[in-house]
C-alpha positions in Angstrom: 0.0 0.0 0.0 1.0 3.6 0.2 0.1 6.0 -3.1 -2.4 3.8 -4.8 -3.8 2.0 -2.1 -5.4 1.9 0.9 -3.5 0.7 4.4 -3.3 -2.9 5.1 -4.8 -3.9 7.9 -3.2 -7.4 7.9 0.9 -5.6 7.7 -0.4 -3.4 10.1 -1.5 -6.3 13.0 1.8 -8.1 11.8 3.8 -4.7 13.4 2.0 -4.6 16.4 2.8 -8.3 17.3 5.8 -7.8 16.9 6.3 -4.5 19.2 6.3 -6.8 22.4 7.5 -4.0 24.7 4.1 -1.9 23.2 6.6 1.4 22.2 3.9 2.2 19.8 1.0 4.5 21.3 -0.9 5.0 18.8 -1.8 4.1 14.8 -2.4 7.2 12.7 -4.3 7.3 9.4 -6.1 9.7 7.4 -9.5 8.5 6.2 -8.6 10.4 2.6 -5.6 11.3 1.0 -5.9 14.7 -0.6 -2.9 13.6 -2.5 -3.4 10.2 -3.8 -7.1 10.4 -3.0 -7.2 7.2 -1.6 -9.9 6.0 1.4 -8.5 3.9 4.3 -10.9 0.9 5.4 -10.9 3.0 9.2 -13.0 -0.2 10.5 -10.6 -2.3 9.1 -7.8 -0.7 11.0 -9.4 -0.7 14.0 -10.2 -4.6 14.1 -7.0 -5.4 13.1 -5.9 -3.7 16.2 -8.6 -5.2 18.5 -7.2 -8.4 17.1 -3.9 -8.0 18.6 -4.7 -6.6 21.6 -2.7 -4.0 21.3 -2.9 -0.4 23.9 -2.3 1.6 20.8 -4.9 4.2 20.3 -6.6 4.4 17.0 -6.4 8.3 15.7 -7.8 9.7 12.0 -7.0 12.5 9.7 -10.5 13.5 8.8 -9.6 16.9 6.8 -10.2 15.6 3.5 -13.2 13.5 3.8 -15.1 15.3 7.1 -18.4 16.3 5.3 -18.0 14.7 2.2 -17.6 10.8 3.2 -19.2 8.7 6.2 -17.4 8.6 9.1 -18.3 7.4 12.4 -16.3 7.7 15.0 -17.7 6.0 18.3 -19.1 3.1 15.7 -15.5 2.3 14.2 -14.0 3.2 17.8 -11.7 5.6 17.0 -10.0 7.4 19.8 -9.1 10.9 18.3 -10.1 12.6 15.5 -8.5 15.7 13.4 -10.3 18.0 11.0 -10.1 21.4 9.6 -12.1 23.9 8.0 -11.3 24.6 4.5 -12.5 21.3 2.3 -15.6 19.9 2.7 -16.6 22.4 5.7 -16.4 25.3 3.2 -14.7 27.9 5.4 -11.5 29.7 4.5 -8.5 27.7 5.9 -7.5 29.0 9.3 -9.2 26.7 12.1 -8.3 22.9 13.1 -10.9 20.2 15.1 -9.9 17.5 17.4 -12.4 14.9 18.7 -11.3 12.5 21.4 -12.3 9.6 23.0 -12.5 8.7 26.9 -9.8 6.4 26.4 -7.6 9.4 24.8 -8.3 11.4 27.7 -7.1 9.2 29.9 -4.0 8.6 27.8 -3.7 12.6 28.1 -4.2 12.7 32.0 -1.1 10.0 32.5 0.9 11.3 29.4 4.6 12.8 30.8 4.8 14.6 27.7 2.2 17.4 28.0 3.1 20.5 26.9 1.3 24.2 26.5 1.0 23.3 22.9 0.1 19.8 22.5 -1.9 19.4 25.5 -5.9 20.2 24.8 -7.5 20.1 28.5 -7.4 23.5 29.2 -9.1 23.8 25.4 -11.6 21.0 26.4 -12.5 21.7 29.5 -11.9 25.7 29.9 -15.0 27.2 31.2 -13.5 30.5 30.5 -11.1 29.8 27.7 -10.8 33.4 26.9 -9.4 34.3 30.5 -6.5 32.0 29.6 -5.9 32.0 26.5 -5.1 35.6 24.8 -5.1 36.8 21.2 -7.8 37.9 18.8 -10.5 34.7 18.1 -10.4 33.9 14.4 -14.1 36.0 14.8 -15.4 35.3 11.0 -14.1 32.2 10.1 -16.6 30.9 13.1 -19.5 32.9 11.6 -18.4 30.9 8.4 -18.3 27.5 9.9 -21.3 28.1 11.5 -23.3 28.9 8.2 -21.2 25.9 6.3 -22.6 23.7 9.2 -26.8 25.2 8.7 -26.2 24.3 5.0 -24.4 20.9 5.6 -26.5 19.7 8.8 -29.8 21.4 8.9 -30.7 22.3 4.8 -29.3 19.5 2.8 -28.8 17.3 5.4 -25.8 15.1 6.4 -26.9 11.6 4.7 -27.9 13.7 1.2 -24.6 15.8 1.5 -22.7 12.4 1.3 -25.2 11.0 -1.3 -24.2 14.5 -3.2 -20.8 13.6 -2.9 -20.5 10.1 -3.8 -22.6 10.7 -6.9 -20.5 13.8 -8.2 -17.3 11.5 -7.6 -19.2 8.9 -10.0 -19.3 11.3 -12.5 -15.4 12.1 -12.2 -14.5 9.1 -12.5 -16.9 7.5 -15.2 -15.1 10.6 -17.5 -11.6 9.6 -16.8 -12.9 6.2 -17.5 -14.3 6.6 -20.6 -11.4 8.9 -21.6 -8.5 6.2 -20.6 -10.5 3.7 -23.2 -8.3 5.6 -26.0 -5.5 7.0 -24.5 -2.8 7.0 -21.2 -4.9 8.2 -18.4 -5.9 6.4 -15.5 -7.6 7.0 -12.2 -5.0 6.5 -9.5 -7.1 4.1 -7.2 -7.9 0.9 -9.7 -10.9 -0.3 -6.6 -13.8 2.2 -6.6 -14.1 1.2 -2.9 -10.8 2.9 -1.7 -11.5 6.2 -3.3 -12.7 9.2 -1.5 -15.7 10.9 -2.7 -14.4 14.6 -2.1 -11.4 14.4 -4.7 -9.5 12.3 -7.6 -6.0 12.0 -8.8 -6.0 11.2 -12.3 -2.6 10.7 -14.2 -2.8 12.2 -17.9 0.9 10.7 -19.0 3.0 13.8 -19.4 -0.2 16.0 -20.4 -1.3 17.0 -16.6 0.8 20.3 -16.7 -0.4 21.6 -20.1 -4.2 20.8 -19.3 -4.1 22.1 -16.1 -2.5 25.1 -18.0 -4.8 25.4 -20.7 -8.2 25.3 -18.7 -6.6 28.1 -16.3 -6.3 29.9 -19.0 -9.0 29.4 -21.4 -12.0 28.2 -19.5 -11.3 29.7 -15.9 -10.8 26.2 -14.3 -8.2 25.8 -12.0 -7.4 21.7 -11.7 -5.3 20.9 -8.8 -1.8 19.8 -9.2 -0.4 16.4 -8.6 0.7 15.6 -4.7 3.3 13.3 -3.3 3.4 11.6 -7.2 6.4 10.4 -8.8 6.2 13.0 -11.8 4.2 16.2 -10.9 4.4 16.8 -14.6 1.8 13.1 -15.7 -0.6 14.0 -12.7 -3.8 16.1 -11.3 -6.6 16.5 -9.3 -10.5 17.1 -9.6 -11.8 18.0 -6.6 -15.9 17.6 -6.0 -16.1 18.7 -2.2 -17.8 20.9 -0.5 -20.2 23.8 -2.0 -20.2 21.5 -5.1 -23.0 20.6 -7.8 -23.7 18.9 -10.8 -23.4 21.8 -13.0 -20.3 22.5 -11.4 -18.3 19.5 -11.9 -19.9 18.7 -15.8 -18.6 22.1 -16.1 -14.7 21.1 -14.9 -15.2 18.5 -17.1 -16.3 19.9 -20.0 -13.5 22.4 -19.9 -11.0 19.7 -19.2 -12.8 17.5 -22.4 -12.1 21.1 -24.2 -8.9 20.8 -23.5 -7.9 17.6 -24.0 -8.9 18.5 -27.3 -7.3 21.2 -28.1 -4.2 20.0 -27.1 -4.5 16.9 -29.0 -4.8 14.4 -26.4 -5.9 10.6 -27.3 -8.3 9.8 -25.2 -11.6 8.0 -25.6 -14.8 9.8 -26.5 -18.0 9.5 -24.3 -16.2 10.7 -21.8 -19.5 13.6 -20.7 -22.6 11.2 -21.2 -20.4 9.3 -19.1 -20.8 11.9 -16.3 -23.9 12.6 -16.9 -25.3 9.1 -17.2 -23.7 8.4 -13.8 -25.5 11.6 -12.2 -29.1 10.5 -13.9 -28.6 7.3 -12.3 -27.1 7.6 -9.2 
């Protein structure tokens, strides 16, 4: 495993057998990769731990997937949670989340590590955290996160907002599908199970730079680069997170179709009805 597939729960009980004096304290994952857009199997993870019987705690990068995929937290007994504001939250970049268990608490209280910095009980458990902590409060990012969270939680609805998201992800990647029938490009995640729904890495062999160029400048679409690949130059990403639609990604796609194009390209054709065939029947 590592950039085109998910962590493997077997390899990872096989280390903590073997780490007999317990030095590891915990297992840390993110759910989805922004760069290689791959989904880890977080229940997987966590019965391969309970399998062992291991102390470790179980802790999960959620900033790329919070809002966009499933993720429960007490159900796949994680024990401490991170997420931030600026992907499928919607709210400028700027403020970070952590969620923690009872059993990470405790971990926290015994810890001889604790420092001003890393240590979150006074943050927790502050009744006045203002008395102790000073500086200006990031004032209208939270008036931003708290709209993102009506829209998300109370208008569309948490279950729909995923639905949204896995069907917009379908439409990605029935395009690049249809596209890599005639020419070199390729989803980075071959199982549709280990992809995350709120973006894709697609490699375009040696074309990613001068599409990415050539819908910045002729259509207005920004594509994001290509992270933590071997060649930044054969890779991109599509991302479908957040305050995302249908007309919005057919329109990424269209330009990127446009573009392909115009840049003489091979790809397959049908790469649109595609997209839109996998919206109409999702």
């Amino acid at each position: 495993f590592g950039r085109n597939a998910p962590a493997d729960p077997a390899r990872l009980a096989d280390a903590l057998r073997a780490d007999v004096r317990q030095e590891i304290k915990a297992v840390l994952l993110t759910h989805v990769d922004t760069a290689s857009t791959v989904k880890n199997d977080v229940a997987a993870i966590r019965s391969a731990l309970d399998g062992t019987g291991h102390p470790a705690l179980l802790a999960v990068d959620c900033i790329a997937s919070l809002g966009c995929d499933p993720f429960e937290m007490d159900l796949w007994g994680v024990d401490v949670m991170v997420g931030a504001s600026q992907k499928g939250l919607m709210t400028p970049p700027g403020l970070g989340f952590v969620w923690f268990s009872d059993r990470a608490a405790e971990r926290c209280r015994a810890s001889d590590l604790r420092t001003p910095y890393w240590d979150w009980t006074p943050r927790a458990f502050a009744d006045e955290y203002w008395q102790q902590f000073c500086g200006t409060a990031p004032t209208h990012h939270l008036f931003a996160l708290r709209e993102a969270l009506t829209m998300l939680v109370h208008e569309e609805g948490l279950e729909a907002a995923w639905a949204r998201h896995r069907r917009l992800a379908g439409a990605v990647w029935a395009a690049v599908d249809a596209w890599g029938q005639g020419g070199d490009i390729r989803l980075n995640i071959a199982d549709p199970a280990a992809r995350g729904n709120s973006v894709t890495s697609v490699r375009l062999g040696g074309a990613a730079e001068r599409l990415r160029a050539w819908c910045a400048a002729q259509a207005g679409v920004t594509l994001g680069i290509g992270l933590g690949m071997e060649s930044a130059v054969d890779w991109l990403r599509i991302a479908h997170m957040g305050h995302v639609n249908a007309h919005m990604t057919l329109g990424a796609l269209s330009a990127m179709e446009a573009g392909l194009r115009a840049l003489g390209v091979p790809r397959g054709d049908g790469a649109l009805n595609a997209a839109t065939e996998a919206i109409a029947g999702a």
